[in-house]
C-alpha positions as CSV (number, residue, x, y, z in Angstrom):
1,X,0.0,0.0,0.0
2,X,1.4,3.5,-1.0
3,X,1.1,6.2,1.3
4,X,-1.1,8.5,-0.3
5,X,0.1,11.7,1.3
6,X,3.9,10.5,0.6
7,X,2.7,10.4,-3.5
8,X,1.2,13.8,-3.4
9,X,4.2,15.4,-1.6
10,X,6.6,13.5,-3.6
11,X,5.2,12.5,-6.8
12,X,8.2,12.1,-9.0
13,X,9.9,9.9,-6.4
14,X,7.1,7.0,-6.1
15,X,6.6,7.2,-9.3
16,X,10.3,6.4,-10.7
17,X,10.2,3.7,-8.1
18,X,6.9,2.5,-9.6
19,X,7.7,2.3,-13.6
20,X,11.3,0.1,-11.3
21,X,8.7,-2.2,-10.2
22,X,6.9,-2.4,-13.6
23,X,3.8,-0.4,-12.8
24,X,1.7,0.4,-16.0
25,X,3.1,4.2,-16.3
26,X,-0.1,5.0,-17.9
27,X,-2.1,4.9,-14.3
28,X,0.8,6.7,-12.8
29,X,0.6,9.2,-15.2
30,X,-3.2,9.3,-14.6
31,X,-2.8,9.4,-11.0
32,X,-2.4,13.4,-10.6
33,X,-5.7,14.2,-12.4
34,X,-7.7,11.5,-10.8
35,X,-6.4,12.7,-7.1
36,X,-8.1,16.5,-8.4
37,X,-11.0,15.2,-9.3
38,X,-11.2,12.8,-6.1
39,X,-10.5,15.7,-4.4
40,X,-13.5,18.0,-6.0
41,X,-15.7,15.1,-5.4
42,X,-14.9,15.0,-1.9
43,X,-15.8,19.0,-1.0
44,X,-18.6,18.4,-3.4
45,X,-19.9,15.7,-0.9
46,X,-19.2,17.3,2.0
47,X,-21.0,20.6,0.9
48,X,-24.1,18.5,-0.2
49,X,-23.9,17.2,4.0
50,X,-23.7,20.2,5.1
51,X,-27.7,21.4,5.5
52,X,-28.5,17.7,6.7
53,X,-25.7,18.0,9.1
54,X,-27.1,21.5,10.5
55,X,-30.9,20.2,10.2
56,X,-29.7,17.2,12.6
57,X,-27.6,19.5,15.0
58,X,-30.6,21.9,15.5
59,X,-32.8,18.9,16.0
60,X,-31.1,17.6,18.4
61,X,-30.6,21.3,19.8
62,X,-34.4,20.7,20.2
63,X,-35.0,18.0,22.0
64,X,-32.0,19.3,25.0
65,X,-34.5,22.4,25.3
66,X,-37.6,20.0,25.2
67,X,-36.5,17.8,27.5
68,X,-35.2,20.8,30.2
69,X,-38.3,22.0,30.7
């Protein structure tokens, strides 16, 4: 398993090490743009979360105050 933080600090160097070990240079090649676009996906996710996640928090903000009186 390849660190994935060691091949987006230090690209060049796991992939040289790669294309040693015989790895299709194609997918390493491929591996910059499909990080970005994992990447984009990710926020993209996270901001789609976001008013269920506030929707949930003030629910359960709710039921505290419901339950204090």
């Amino acid at each position: 398993m390849i660190d994935i933080k060691l091949l987006r600090t230090d690209y060049g160097k796991v992939a040289d090490a790669l294309k040693k070990r015989g790895a299709s240079e194609e997918l390493i090649a491929a591996f910059p743009a499909i990080d970005a676009r994992r990447r984009e996906l990710q926020t993209e996710s996270d901001n789609l979360k976001k008013p269920a996640q506030r929707r949930f928090s003030r629910s359960r903000q709710a039921q505290k105050e419901r339950r204090r009186r």
